[in-house]
TORTIKOL-349707 format. One record per residue (C-alpha): y, x, z. Coordinates in Angstrom, 1 decimal. Each point is the difference from the previous one (the first is absolute). Layout:
BEGIN
<node v="Y" u="X" w="Z"/>
...
end
This chain:
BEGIN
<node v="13.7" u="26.7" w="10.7"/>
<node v="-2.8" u="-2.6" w="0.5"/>
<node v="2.4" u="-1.3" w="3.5"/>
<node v="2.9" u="-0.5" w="-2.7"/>
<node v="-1.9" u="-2.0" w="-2.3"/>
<node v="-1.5" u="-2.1" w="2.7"/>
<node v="3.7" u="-0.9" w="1.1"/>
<node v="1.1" u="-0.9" w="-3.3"/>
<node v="-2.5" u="-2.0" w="-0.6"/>
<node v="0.3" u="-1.9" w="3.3"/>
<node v="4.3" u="0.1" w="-1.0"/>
<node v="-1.3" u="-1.6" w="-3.0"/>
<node v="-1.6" u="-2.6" w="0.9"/>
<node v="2.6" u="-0.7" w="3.2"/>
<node v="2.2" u="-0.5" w="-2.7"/>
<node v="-2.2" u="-2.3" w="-2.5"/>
<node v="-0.8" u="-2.3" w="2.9"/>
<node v="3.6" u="-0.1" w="1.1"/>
<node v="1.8" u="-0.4" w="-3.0"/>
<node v="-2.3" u="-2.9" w="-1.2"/>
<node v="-0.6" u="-1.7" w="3.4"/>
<node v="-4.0" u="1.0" w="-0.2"/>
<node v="-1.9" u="0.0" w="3.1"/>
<node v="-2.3" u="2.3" w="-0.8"/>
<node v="-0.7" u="2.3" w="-3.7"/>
<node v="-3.3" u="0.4" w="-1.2"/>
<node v="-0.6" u="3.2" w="-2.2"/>
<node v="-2.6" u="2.4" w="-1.1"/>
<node v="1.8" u="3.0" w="0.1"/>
<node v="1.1" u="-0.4" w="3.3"/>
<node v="3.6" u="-1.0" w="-0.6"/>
<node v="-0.5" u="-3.3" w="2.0"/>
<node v="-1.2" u="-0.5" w="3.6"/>
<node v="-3.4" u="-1.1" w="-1.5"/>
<node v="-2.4" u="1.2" w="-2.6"/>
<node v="-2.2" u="-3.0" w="-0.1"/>
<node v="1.0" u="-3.3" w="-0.6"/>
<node v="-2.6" u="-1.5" w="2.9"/>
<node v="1.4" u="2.2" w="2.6"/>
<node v="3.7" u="-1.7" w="-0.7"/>
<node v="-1.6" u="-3.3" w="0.3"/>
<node v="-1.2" u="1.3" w="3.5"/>
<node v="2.7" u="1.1" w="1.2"/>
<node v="1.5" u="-3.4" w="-0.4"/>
<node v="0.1" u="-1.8" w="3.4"/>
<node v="-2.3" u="-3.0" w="0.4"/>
<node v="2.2" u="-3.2" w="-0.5"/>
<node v="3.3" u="1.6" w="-0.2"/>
<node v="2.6" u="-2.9" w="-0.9"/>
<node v="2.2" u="2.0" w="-2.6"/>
<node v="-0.5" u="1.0" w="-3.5"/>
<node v="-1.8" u="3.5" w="0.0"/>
<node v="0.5" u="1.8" w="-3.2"/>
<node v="-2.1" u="2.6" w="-1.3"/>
<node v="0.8" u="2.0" w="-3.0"/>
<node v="-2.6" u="1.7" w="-1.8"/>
<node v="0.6" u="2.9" w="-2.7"/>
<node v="-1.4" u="0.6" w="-3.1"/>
<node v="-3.7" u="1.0" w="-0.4"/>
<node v="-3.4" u="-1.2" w="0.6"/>
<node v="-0.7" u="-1.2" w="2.9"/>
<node v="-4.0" u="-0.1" w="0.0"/>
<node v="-0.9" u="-2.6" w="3.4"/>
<node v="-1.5" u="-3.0" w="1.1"/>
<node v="3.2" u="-1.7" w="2.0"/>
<node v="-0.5" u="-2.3" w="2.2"/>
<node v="3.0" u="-1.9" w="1.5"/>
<node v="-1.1" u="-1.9" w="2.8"/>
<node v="1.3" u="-3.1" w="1.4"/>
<node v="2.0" u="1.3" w="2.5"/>
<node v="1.7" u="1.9" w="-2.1"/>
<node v="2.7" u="-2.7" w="-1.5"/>
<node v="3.6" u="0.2" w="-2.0"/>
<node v="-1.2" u="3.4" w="-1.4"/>
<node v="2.0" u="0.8" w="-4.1"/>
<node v="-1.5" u="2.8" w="-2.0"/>
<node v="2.8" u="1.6" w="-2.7"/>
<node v="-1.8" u="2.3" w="-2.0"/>
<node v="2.4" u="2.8" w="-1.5"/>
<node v="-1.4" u="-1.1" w="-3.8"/>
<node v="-2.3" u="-2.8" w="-1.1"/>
<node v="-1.9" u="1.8" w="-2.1"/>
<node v="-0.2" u="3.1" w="1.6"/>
<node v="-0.7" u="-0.7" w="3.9"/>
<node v="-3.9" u="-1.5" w="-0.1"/>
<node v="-2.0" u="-1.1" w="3.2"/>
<node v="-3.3" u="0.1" w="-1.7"/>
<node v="-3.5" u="-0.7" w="1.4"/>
<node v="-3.1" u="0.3" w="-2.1"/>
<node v="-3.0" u="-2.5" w="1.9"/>
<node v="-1.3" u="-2.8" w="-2.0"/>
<node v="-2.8" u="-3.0" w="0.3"/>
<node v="-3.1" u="1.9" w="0.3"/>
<node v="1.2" u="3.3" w="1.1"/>
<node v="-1.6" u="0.7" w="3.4"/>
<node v="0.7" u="0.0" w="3.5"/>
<node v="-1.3" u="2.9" w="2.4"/>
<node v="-3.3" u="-2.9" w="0.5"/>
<node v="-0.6" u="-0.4" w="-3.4"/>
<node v="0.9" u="-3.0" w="-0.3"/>
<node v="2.5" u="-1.3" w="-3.1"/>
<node v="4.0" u="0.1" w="1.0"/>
<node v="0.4" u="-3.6" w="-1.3"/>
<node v="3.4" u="-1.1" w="-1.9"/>
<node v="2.1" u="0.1" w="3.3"/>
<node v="-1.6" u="3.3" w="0.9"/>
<node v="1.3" u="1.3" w="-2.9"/>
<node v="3.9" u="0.2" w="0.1"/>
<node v="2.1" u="2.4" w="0.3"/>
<node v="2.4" u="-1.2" w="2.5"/>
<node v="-0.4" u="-3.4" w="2.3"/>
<node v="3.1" u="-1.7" w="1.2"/>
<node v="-0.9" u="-1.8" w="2.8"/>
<node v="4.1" u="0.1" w="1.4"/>
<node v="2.4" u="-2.4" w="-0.8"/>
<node v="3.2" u="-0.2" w="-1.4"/>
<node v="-1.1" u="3.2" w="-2.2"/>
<node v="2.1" u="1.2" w="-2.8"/>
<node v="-0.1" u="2.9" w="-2.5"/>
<node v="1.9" u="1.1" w="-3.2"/>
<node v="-0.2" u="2.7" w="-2.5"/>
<node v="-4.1" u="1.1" w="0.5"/>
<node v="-3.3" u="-0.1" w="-1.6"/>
<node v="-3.1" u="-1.2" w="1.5"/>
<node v="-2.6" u="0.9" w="-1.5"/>
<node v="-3.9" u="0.1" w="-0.2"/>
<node v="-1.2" u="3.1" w="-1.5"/>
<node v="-3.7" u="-1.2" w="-0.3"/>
<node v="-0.1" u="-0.7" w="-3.4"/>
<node v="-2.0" u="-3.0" w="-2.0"/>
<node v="-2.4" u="-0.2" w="2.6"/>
<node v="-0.1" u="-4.1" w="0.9"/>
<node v="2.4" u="-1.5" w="3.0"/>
<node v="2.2" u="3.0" w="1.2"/>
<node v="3.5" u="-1.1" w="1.8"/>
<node v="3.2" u="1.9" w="0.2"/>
<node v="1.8" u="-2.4" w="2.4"/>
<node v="-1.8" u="-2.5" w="2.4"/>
<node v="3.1" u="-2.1" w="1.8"/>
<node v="-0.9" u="-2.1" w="3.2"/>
<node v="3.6" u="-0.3" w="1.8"/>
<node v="2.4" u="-2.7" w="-0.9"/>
<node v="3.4" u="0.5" w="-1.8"/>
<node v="-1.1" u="3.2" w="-1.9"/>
<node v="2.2" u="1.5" w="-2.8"/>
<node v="-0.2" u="2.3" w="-2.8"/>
<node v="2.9" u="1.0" w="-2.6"/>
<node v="-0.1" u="2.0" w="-2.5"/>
<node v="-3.5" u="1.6" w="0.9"/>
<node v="-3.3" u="0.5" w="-2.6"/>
<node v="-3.7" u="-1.1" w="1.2"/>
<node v="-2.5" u="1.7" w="-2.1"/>
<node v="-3.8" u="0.0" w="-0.1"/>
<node v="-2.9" u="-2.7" w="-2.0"/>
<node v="-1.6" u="-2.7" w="1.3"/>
<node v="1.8" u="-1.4" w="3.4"/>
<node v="2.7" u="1.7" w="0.0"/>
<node v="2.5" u="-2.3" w="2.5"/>
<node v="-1.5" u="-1.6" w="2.5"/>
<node v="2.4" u="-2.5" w="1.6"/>
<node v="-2.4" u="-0.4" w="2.5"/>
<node v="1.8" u="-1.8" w="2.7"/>
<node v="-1.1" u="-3.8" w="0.6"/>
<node v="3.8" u="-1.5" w="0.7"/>
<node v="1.5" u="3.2" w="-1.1"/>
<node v="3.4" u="-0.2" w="-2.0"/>
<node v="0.0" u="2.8" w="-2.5"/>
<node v="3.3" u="1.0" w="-2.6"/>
<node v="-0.2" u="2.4" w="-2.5"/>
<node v="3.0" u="0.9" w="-1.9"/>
<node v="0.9" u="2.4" w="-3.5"/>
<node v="-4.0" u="1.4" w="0.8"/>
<node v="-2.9" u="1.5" w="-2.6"/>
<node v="-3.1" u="-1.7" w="1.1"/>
<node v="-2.9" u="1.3" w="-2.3"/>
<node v="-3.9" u="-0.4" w="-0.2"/>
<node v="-3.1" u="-1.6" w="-1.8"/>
<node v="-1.7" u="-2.8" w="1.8"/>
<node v="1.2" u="-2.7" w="2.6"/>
<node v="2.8" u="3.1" w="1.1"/>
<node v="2.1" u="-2.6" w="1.5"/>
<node v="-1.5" u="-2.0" w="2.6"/>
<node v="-0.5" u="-1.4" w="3.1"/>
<node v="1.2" u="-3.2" w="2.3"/>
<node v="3.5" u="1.0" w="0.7"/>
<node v="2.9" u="-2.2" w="-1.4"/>
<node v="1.5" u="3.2" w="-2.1"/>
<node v="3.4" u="-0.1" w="-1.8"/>
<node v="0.5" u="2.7" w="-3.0"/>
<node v="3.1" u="0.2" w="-1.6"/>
<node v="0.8" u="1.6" w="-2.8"/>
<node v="-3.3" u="2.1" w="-0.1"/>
<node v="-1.6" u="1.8" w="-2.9"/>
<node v="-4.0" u="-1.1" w="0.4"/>
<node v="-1.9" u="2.9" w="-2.2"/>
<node v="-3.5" u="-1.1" w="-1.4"/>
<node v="-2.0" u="2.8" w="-0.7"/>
<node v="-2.8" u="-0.1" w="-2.4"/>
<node v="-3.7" u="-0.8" w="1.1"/>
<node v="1.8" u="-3.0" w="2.3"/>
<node v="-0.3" u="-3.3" w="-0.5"/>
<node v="2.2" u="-1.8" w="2.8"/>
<node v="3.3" u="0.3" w="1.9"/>
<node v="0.1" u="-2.0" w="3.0"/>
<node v="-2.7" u="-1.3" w="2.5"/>
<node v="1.6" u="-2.2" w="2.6"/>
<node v="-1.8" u="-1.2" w="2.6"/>
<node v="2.5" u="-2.7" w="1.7"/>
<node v="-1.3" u="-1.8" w="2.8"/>
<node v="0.2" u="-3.6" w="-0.7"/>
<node v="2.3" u="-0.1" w="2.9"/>
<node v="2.7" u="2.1" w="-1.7"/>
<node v="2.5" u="-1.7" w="-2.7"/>
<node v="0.7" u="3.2" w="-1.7"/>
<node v="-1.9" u="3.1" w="-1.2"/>
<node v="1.5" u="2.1" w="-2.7"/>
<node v="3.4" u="-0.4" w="-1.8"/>
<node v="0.5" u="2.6" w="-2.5"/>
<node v="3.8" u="-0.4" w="-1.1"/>
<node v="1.5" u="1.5" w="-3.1"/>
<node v="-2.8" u="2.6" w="-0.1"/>
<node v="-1.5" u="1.9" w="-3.1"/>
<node v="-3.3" u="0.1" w="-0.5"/>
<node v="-0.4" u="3.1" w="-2.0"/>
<node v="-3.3" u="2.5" w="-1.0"/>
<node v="-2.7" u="1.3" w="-2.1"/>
<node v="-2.7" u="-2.0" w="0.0"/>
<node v="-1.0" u="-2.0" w="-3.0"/>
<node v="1.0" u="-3.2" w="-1.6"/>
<node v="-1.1" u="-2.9" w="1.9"/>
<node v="-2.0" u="1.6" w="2.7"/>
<node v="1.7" u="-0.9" w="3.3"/>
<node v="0.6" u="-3.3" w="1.7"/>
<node v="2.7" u="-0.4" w="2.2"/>
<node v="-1.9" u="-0.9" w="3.2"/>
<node v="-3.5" u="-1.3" w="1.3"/>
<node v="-0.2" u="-1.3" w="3.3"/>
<node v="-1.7" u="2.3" w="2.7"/>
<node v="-0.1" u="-3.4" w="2.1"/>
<node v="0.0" u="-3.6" w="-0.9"/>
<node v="3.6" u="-0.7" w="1.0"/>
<node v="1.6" u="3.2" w="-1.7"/>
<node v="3.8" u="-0.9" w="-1.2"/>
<node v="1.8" u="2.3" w="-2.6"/>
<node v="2.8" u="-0.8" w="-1.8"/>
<node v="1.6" u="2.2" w="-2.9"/>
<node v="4.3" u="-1.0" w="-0.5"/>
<node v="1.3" u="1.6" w="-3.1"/>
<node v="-2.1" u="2.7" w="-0.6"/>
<node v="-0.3" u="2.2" w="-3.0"/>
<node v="-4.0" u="-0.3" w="-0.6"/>
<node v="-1.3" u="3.0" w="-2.4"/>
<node v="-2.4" u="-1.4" w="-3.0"/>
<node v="-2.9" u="1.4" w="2.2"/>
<node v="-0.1" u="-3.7" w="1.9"/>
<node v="-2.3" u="-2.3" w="-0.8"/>
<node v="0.9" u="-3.1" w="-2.0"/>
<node v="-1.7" u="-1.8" w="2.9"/>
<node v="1.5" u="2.0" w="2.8"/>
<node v="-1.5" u="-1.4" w="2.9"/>
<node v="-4.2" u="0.3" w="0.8"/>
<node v="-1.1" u="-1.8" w="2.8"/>
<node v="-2.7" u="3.3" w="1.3"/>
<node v="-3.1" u="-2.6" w="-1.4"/>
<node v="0.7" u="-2.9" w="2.1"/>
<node v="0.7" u="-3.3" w="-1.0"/>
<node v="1.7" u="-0.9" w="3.2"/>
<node v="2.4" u="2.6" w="-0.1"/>
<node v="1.6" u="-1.7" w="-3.0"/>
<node v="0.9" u="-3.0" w="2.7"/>
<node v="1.1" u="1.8" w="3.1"/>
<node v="1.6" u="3.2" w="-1.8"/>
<node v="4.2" u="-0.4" w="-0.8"/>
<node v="0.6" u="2.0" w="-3.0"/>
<node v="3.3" u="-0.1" w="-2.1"/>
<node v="2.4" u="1.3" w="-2.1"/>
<node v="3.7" u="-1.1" w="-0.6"/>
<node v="1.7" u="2.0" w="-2.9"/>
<node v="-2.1" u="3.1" w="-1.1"/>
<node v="0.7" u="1.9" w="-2.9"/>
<node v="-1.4" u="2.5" w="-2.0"/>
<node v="-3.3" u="0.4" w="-2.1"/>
<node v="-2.2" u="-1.1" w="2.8"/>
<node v="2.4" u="-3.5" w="0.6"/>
<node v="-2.4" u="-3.1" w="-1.4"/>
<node v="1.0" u="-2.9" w="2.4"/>
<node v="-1.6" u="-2.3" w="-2.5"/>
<node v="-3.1" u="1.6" w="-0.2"/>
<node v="-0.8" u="0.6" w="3.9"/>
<node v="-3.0" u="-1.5" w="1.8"/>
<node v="0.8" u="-3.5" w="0.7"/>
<node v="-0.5" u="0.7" w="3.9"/>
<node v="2.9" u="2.3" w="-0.1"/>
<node v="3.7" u="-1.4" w="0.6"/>
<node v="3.4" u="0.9" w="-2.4"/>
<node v="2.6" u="-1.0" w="2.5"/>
<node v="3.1" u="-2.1" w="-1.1"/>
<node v="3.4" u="1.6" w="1.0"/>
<node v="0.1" u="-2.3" w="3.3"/>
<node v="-3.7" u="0.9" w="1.3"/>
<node v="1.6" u="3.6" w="-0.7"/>
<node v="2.7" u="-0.2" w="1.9"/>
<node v="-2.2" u="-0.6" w="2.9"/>
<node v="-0.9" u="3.8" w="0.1"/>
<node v="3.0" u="1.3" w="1.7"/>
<node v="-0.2" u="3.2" w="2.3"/>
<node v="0.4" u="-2.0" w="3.4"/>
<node v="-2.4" u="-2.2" w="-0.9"/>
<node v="-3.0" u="2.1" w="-1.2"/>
<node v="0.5" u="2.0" w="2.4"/>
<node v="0.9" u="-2.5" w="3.1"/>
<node v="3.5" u="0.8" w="0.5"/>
<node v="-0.1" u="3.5" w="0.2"/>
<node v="2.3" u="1.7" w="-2.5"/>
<node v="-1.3" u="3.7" w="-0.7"/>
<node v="3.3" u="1.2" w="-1.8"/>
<node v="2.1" u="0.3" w="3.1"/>
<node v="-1.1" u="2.9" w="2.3"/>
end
């Protein structure tokens, strides 16, 4: 009896992967080729030229991924959003096997190192709880994308971590406290819902290298959540040179009138590019902005295009 269930399940997944033009399944019940997420990624030849496509199923995946650099063009589908989760729970000063603290790259739950990664219908998640800097995703490797896919955690949840790196991030729930977007890559978000949970009191912390023209676009995103009235500023620059741009967002009445803090330095406030260029919502006060910050007229925003931000690559077409 045990034999026949063992073929079925193999039949099974023949016929998922076939059907669907997956390279390999990932499940937990043992319907796929793989029970672990990591050991797909490893079975994915080092700088293989085509697309390979893993599918994940539902459930909770509970690893520390690691996709390393030789391990490019790889698309994660999860079967449902909301219900397949790569989760990881190390944070800031969690510890390594010498004592010593993890650090806020130490902490994430997966690393993409590859390029040309995609993925679409997951969570990332990190499960540590309020416990200071704690990533979900930490993305090195150019020309990353994400669709439809929730990041969850506190403080640091996104790392865009890459210095050069073009990063798109489409129809996604991005949630967290403090600074929970941030990093040096030139990032693209389109159509996001950014969640500000209560006890936070920033969204974005771009760290642009002075070298880069762009950081982060957010494009007809919501910034929704729970946190109360006036508490969160939409950026502070990590780095002197940090670039963020909002373009008809829907700003909750949690933003500050000010909406911009410079992190305590009064240089910031002349090497920092802040703007704005037709918010709405409760938290929308062009006129009442720090001065330092821009509102854009309709030709400076026309300047934000896809293939410009994001230097000619178009992230829509697969």
């Amino acid at each position: 009896m045990k034999h026949l269930i063992l073929l079925f399940c193999l039949f099974n997944a023949l016929l998922t992967q076939r059907a669907f033009g997956y390279d390999f399944v990932v499940a937990q019940d043992g319907s796929g080729q793989f029970r672990t997420v990591q050991a797909a990624i490893d079975a994915v030849p080092d700088f293989r030229k085509k697309v390979t496509t893993i599918f994940i199923k539902k459930g909770t995946y509970k690893e520390k991924l690691v996709l390393a650099g030789t391990k490019n063009l790889v698309h994660f589908i999860g079967e449902d959003a909301r219900a397949t989760i790569l989760t990881y729970d190390d944070y800031n000063q969690k510890k390594n096997r010498f004592g010593e603290d993890k650090g806020t790259s130490g902490s994430a739950s997966i690393y993409v190192f590859g390029t040309d990664f995609s993925a679409e219908n997951l969570t990332f998640q990190n499960s540590s709880g309020p416990v200071g800097q704690a990533v979900a995703v930490w993305v090195a490797g150019d020309k990353a994308r994400f669709k439809n896919c929730r990041f969850l955690g506190f403080q640091d949840t996104l790392y865009t971590y890459g210095y050069g790196s073009r990063q798109y991030y489409q129809d996604c729930y991005i949630e967290g406290t403090t600074d929970f977007i941030f990093g040096s890559s030139t990032a693209w978000f389109e159509r996001c819902e950014i969640f500000c949970k209560k006890g936070g009191s920033f969204v974005t912390a771009a760290s642009t290298p002075d070298t880069t023209r762009y950081g982060y676009v957010l494009n007809h995103c919501r910034l929704t959540g729970n946190a109360p009235a006036n508490s969160y500023a939409l950026g502070r620059p990590w780095r002197s040179y940090a670039k963020t741009v909002y373009l008809h967002c829907e700003l909750g009445n949690f933003i500050k009138l000010e909406g911009w803090d410079p992190w305590g330095k009064e240089e910031n406030k002349r090497t920092a590019y802040y703007a704005e260029y037709q918010s709405t919502g409760p938290g929308a006060a062009p006129k009442q902005r720090v001065p330092w910050a821009h509102v854009l007229t309709e030709q400076e925003a026309r300047q934000y295009t896809l293939a410009t931000v994001l230097r000619g690559w178009d992230p829509t077409q697969d």
